[in-house]
N, C-alpha and C positions, 0 to 999 in steps of 0.2 A: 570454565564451561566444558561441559562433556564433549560440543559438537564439533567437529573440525572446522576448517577456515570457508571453507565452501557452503558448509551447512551454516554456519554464521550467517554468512551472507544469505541465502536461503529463508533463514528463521528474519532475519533483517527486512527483508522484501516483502516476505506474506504478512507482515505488521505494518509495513509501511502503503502496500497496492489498496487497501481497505480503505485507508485513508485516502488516499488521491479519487477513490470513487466517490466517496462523498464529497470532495470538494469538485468535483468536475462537476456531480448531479447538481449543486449549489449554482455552478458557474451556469449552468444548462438553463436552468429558472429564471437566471435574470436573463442571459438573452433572450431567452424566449418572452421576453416582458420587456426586451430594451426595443426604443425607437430607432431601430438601422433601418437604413432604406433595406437591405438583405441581410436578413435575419439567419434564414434556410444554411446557406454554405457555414456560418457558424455551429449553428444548432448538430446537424450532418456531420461538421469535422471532433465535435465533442462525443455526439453521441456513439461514433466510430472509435474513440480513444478509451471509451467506456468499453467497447466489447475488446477490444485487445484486454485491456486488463484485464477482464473478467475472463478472458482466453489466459492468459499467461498465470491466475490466481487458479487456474481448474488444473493447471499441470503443474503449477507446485504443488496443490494439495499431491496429486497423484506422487511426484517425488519425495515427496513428506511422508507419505505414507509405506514408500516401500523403501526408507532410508528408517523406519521407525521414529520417525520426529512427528510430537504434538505439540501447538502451541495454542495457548487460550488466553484472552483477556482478564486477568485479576481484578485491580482496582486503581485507578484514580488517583493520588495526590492533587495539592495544589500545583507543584511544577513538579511530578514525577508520573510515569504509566507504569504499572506492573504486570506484569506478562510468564504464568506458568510456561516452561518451556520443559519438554517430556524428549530426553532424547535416548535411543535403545534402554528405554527404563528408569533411565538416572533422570529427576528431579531438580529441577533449580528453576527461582523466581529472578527475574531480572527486571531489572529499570530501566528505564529509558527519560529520559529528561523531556518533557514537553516541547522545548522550547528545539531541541537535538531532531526529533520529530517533524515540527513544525521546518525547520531548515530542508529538512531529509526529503521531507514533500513537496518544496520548491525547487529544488535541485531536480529531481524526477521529473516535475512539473515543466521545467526548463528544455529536460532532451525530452521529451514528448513533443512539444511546440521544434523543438528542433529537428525532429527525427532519429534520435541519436538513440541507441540501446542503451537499456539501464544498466 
């Protein structure tokens, strides 16, 4: 890979923050549909976790962009994601395991409920 170890992590994280939004927005549905006596302090501490992300996804892109790194969703496998990754001009398609993913967003998901940075 062309990108350095920082931009690694960088391309790592704007593939992975997409994902924890939808699984929060997921998470958001049902309590707003689950029977708690207090629904509100839930609802409030998700919806809260939603705009961080969405805070910290506006300033990678901005890093991304004056670091010259694009990255774009390809396609699908059954247990594979492929992900164009454009960095100062060099080209490469990378994989990611589903299941590597699916970990990586429980992990996040964990220092969020914890307060912990990612």
């Amino acid at each position: 890979m062309y990108a350095t170890k920082e931009e690694s992590l960088l391309i790592d994280r704007f593939i992975l923050y997409p994902m924890l939004l939808t699984i929060l927005n997921r998470d958001l549905q049902v309590f707003q549909q689950a029977p708690f006596k207090f629904t509100q302090p839930y609802v409030l501490w998700i919806e809260d976790r939603m705009r961080e992300i969405t805070e910290e996804l506006h300033q990678m892109r901005r890093e991304m962009k004056s670091k010259n790194i694009k990255v774009s969703f390809h396609r699908i496998y059954q247990d594979t994601s492929e992900y164009n990754i454009i960095v100062r001009g060099y080209h490469e398609v990378i994989k990611y395991s589903n299941f590597h993913l699916r970990n990586q967003a429980e992990l996040a998901l964990q220092r969020l409920f914890l307060g912990l940075t990612s």
